[in-house]
Every structure is written in C-alpha cells, then in structure tokens.
N, CA, C and O atoms as a CHARMM CRD file, in Angstrom:
* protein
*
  248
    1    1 UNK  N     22.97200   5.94200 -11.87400 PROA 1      0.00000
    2    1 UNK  CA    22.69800   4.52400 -11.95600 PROA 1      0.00000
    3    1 UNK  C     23.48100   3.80500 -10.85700 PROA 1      0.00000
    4    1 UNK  O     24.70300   3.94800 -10.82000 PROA 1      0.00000
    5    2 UNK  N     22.77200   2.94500  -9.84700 PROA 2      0.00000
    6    2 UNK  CA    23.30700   2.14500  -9.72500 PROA 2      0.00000
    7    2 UNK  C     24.54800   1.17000  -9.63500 PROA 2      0.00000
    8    2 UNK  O     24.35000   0.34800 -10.52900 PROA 2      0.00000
    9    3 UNK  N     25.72400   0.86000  -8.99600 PROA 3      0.00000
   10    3 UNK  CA    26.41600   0.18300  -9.81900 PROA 3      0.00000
   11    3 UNK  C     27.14600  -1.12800  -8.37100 PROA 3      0.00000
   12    3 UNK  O     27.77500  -0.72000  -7.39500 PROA 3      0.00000
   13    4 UNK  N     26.89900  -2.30300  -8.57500 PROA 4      0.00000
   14    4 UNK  CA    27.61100  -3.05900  -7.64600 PROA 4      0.00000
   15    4 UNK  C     28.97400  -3.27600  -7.38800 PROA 4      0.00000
   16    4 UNK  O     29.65900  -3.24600  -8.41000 PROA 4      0.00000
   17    5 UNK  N     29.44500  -3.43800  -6.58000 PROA 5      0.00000
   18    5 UNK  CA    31.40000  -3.21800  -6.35500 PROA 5      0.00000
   19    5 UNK  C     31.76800  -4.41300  -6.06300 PROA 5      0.00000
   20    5 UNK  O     32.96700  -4.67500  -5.95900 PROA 5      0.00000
   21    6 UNK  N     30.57900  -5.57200  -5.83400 PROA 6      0.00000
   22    6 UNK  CA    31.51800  -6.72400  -5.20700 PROA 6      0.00000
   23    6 UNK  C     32.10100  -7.07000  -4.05200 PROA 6      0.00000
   24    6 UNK  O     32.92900  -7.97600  -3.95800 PROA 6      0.00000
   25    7 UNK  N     31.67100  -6.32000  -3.05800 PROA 7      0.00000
   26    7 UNK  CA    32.02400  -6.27500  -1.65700 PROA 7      0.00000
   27    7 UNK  C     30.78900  -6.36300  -1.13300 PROA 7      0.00000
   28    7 UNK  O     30.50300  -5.47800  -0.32700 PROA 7      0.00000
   29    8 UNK  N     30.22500  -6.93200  -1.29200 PROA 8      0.00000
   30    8 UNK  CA    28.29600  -6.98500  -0.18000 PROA 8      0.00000
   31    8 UNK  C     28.05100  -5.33400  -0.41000 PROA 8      0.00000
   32    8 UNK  O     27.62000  -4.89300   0.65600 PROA 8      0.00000
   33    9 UNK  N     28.16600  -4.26300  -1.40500 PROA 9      0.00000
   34    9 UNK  CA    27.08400  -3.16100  -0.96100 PROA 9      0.00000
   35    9 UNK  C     26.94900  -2.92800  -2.44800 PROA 9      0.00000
   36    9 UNK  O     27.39700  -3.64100  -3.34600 PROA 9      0.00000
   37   10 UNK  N     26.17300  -1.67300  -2.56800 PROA 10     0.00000
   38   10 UNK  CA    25.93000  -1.03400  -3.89900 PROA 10     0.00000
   39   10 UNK  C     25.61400   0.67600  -3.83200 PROA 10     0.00000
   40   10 UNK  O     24.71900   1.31900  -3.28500 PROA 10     0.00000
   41   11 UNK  N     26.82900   1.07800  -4.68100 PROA 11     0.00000
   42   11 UNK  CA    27.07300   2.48300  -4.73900 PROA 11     0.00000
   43   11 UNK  C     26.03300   3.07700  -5.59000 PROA 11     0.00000
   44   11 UNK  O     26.07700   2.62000  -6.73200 PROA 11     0.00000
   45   12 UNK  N     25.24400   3.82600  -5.42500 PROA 12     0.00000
   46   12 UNK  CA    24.47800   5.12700  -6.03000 PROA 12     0.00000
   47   12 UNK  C     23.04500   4.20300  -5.39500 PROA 12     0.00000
   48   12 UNK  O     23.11700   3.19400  -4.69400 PROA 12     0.00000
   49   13 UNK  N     21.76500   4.89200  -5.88100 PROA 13     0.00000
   50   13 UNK  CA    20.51200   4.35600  -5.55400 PROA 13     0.00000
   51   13 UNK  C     20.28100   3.66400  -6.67200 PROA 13     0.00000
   52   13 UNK  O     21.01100   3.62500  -7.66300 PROA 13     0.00000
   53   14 UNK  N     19.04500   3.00200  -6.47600 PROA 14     0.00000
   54   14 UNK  CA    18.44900   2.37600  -7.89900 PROA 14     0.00000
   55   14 UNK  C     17.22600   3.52800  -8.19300 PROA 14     0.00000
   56   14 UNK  O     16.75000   3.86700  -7.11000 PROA 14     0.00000
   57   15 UNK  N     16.72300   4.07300  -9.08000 PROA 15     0.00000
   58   15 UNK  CA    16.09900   4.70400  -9.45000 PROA 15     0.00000
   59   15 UNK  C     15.15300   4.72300  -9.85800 PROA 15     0.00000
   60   15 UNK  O     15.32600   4.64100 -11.07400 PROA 15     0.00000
   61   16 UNK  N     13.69900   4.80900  -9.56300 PROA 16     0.00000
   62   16 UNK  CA    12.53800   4.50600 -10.43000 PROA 16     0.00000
   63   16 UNK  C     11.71700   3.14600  -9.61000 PROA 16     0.00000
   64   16 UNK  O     10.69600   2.64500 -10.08200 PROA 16     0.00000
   65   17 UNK  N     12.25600   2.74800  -8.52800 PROA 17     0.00000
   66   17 UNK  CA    11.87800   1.79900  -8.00300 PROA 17     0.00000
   67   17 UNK  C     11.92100   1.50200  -6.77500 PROA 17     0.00000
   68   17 UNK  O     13.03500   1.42000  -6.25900 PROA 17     0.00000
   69   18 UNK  N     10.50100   1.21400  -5.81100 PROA 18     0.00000
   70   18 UNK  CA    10.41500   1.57900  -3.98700 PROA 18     0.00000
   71   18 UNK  C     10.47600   0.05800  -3.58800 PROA 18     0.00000
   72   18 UNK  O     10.11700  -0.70100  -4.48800 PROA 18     0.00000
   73   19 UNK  N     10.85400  -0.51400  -2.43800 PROA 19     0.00000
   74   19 UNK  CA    10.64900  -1.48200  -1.75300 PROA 19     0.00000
   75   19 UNK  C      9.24600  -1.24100  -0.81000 PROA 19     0.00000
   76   19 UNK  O      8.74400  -0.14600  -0.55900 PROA 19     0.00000
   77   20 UNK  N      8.80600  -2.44300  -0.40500 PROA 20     0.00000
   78   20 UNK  CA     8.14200  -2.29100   0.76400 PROA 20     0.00000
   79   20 UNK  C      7.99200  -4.28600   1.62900 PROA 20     0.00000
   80   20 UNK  O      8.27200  -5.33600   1.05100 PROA 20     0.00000
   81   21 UNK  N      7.57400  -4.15200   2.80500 PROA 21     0.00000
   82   21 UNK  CA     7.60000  -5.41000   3.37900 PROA 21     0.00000
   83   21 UNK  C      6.45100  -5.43300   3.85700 PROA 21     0.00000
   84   21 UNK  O      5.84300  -4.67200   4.60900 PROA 21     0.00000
   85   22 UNK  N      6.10000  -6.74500   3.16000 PROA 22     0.00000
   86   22 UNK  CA     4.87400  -7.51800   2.97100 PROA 22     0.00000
   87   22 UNK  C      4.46400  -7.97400   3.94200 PROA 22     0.00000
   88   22 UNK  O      5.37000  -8.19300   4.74600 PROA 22     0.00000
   89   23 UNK  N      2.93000  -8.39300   4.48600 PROA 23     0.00000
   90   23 UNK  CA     2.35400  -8.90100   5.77500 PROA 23     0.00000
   91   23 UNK  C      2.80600 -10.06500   6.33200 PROA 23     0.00000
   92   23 UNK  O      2.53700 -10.41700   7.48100 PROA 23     0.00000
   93   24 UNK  N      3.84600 -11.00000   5.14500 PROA 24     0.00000
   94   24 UNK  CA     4.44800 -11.78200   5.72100 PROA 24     0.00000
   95   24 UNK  C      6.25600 -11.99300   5.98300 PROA 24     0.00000
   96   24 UNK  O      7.02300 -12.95600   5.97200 PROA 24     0.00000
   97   25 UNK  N      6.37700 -10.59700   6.19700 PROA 25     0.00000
   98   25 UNK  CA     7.88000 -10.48800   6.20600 PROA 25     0.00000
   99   25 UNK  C      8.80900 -10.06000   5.33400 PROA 25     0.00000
  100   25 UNK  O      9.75700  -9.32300   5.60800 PROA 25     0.00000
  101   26 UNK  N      8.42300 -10.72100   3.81800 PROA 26     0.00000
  102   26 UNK  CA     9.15300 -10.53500   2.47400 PROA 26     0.00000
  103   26 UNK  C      9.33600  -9.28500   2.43000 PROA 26     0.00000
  104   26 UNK  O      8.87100  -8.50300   3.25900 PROA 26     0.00000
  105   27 UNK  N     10.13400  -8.92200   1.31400 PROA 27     0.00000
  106   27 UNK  CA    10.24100  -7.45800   0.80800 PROA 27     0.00000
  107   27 UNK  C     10.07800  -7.67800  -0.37800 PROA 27     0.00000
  108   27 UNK  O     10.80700  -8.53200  -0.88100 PROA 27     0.00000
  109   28 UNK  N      8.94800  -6.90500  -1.33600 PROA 28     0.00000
  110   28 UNK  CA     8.83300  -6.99300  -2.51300 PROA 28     0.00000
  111   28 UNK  C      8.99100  -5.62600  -3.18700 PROA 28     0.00000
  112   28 UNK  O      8.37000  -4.77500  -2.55100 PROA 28     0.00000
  113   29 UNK  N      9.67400  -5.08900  -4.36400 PROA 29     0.00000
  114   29 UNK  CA     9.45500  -4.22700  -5.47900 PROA 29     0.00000
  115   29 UNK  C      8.78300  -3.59100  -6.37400 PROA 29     0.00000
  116   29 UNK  O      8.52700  -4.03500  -7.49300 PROA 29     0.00000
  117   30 UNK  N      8.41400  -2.37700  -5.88700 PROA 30     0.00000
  118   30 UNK  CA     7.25900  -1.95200  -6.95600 PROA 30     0.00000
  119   30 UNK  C      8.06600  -0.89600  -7.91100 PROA 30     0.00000
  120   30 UNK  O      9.10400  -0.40600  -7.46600 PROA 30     0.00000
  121   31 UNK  N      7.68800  -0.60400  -8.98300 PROA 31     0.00000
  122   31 UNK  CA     8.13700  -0.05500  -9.89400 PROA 31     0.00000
  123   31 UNK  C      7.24400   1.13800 -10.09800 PROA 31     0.00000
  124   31 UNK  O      6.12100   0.94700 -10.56600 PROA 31     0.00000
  125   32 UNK  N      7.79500   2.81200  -9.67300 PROA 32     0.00000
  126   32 UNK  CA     7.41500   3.59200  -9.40400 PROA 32     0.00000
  127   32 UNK  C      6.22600   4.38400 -10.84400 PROA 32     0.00000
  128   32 UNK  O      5.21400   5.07800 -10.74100 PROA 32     0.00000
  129   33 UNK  N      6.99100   3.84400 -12.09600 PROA 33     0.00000
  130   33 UNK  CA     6.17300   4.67200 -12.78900 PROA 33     0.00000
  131   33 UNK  C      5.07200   3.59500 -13.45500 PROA 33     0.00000
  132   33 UNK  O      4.38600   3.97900 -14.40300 PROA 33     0.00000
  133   34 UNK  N      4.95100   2.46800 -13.01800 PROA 34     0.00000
  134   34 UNK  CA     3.55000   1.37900 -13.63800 PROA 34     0.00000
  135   34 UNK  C      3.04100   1.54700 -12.28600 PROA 34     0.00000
  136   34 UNK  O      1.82300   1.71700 -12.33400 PROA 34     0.00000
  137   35 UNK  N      3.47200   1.56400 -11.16100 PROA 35     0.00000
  138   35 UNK  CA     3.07300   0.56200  -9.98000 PROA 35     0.00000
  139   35 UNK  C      2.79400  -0.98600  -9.69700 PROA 35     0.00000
  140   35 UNK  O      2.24400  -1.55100  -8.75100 PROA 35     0.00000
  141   36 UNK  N      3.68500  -1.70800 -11.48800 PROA 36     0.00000
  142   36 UNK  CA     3.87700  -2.83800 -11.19100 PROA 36     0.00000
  143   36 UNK  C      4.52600  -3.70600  -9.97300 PROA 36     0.00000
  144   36 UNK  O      5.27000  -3.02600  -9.26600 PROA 36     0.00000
  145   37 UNK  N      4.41800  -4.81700  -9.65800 PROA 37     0.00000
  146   37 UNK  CA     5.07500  -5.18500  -8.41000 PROA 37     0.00000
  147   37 UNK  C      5.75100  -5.94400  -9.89500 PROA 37     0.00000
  148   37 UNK  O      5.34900  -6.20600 -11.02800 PROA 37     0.00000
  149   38 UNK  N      7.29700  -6.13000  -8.91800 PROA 38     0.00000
  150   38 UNK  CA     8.55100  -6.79700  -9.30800 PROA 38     0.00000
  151   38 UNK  C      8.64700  -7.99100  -8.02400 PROA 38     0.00000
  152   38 UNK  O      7.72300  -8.47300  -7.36800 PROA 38     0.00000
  153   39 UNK  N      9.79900  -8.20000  -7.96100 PROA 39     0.00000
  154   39 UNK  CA    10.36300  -9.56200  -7.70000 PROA 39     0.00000
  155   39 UNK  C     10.58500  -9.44900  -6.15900 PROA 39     0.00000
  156   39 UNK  O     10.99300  -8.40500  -5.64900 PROA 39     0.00000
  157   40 UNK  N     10.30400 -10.54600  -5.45900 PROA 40     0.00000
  158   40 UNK  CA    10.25500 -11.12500  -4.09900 PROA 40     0.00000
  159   40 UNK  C     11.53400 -11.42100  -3.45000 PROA 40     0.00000
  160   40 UNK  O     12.39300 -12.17600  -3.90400 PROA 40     0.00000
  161   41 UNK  N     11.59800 -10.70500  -2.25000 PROA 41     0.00000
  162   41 UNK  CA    13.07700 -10.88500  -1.95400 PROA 41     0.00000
  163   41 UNK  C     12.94300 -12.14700  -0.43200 PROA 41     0.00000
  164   41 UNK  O     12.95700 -11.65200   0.69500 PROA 41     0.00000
  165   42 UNK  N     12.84200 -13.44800  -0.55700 PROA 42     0.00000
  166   42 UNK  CA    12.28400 -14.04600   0.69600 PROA 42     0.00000
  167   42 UNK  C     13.07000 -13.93400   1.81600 PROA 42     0.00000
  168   42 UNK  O     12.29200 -13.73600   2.74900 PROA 42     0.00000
  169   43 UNK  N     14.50400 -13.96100   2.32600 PROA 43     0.00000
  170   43 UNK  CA    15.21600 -14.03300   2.94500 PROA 43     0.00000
  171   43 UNK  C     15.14600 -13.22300   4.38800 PROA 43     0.00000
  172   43 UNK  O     15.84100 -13.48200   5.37100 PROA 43     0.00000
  173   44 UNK  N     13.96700 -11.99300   4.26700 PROA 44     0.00000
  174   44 UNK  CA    13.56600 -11.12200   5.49200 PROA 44     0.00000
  175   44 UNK  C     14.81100 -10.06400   5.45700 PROA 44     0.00000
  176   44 UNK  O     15.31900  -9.48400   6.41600 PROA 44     0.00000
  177   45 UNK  N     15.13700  -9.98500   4.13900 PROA 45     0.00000
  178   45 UNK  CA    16.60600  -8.26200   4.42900 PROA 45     0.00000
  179   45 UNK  C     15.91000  -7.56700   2.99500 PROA 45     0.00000
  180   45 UNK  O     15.40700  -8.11900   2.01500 PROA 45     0.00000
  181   46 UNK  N     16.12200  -6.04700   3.34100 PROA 46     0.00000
  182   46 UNK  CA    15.60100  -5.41900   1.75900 PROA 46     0.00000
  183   46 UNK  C     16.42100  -5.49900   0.64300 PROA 46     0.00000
  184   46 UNK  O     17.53300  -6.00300   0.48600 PROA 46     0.00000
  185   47 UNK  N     16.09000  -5.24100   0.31500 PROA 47     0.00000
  186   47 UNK  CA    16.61300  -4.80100  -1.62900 PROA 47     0.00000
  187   47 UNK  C     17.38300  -3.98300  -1.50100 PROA 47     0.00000
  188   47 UNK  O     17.02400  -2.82400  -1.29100 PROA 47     0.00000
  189   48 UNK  N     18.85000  -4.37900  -1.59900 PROA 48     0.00000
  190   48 UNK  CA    20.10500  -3.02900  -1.63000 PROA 48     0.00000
  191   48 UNK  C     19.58500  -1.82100  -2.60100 PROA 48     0.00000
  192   48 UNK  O     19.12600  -1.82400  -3.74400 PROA 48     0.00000
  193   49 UNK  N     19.79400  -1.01600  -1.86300 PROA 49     0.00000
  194   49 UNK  CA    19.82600   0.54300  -3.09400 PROA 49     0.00000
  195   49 UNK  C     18.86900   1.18800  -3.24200 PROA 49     0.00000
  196   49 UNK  O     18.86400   2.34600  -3.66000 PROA 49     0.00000
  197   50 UNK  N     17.19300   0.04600  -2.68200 PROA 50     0.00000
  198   50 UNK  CA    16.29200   0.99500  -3.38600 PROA 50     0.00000
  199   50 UNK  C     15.69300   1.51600  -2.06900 PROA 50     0.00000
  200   50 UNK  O     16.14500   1.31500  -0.94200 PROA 50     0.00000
  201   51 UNK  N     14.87400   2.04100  -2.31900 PROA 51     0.00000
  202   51 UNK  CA    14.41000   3.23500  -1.34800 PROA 51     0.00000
  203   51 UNK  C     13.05900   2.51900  -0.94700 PROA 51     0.00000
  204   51 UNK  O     12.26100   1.92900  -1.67600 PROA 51     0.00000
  205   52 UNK  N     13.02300   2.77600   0.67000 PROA 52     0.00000
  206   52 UNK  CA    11.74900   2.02500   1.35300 PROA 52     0.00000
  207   52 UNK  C     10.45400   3.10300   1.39600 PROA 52     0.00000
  208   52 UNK  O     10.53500   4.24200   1.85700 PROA 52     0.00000
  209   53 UNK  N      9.02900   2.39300   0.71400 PROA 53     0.00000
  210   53 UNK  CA     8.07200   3.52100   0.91500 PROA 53     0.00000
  211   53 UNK  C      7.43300   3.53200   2.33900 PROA 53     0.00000
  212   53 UNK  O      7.11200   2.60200   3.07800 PROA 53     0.00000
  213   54 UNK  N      7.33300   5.21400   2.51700 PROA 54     0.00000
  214   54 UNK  CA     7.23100   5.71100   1.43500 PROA 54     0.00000
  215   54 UNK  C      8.53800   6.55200   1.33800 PROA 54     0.00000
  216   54 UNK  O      8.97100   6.84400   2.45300 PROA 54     0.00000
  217   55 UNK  N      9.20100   6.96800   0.40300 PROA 55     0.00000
  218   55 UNK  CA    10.15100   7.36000   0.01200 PROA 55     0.00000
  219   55 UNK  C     10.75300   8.55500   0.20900 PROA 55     0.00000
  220   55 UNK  O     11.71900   8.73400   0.95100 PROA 55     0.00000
  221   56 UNK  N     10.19500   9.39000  -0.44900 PROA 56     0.00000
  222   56 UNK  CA    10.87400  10.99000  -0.45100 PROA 56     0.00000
  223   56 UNK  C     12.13300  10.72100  -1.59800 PROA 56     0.00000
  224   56 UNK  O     12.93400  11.62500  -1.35800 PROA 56     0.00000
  225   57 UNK  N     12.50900  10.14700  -2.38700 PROA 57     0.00000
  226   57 UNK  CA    14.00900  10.36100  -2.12600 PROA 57     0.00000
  227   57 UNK  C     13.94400  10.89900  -3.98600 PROA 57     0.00000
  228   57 UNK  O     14.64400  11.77700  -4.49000 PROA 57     0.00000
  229   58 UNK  N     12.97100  10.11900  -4.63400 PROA 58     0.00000
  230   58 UNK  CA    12.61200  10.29900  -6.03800 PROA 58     0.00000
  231   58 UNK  C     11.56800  11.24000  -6.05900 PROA 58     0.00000
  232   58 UNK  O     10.75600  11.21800  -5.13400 PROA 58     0.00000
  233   59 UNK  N     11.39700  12.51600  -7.46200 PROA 59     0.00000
  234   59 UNK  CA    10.22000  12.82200  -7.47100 PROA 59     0.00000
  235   59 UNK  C      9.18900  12.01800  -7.40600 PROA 59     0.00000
  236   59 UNK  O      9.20500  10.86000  -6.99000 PROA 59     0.00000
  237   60 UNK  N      8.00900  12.79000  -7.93600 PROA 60     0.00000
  238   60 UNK  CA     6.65000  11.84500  -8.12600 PROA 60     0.00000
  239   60 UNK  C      6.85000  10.72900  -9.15300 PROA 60     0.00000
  240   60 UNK  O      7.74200  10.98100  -9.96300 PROA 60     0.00000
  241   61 UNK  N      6.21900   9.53500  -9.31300 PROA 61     0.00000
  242   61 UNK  CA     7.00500   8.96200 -10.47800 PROA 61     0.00000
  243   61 UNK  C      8.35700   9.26300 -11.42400 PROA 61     0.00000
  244   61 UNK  O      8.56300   9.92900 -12.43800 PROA 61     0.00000
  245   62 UNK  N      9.11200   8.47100 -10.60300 PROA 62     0.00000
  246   62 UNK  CA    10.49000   9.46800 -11.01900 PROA 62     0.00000
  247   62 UNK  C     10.71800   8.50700 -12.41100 PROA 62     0.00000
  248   62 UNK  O     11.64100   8.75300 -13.18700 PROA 62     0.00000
C-alpha cells in the first residue's frame, strides 16, 4: 500500500489503478479492475504513485 511521508513524494505504488493524459493535457484515473474513470488531476503533473498506461507494472486487472 501506498503510504505518503509529507515531503512532496509517496513511498510504495498505488495499486489497482493506471493514469493516463487526456487530449487536453489533464491526467485522469482509471481504475484497473471496473475500468471506471476516477478523478481529474488539472494542474498538467501526474498522479504520484500510480503507474502510467500502459503499465506493465500490475498483473492483468490487478
């Protein structure tokens, strides 16, 4: 799991869940075992921790 330290980073991966960046820059969250999309990151930097698709890093729906 996961865990934030409070210094701008985050130790271990997040698990179960890919980033990707959207046609307009954003980076949004999909959630590996629905293929729901999650939450919008607007700022143009990714999502600490999670893994950019396509991945490798989780099995198949991990």
């Amino acid at each position: 799991m996961a865990k934030n330290t409070g210094d701008g980073y985050r130790r271990g991966a997040v698990t179960g869940r890919t980033q990707f960046q959207r046609p307009d820059g954003n980076w949004q969250k999909r959630d590996e075992r629905t293929g729901q999309l999650m939450s919008v990151k607007d700022d143009g930097t990714p999502f600490k921790g999670v893994a950019k698709e396509p991945d490798g890093r989780d099995t198949d729906n991990a």
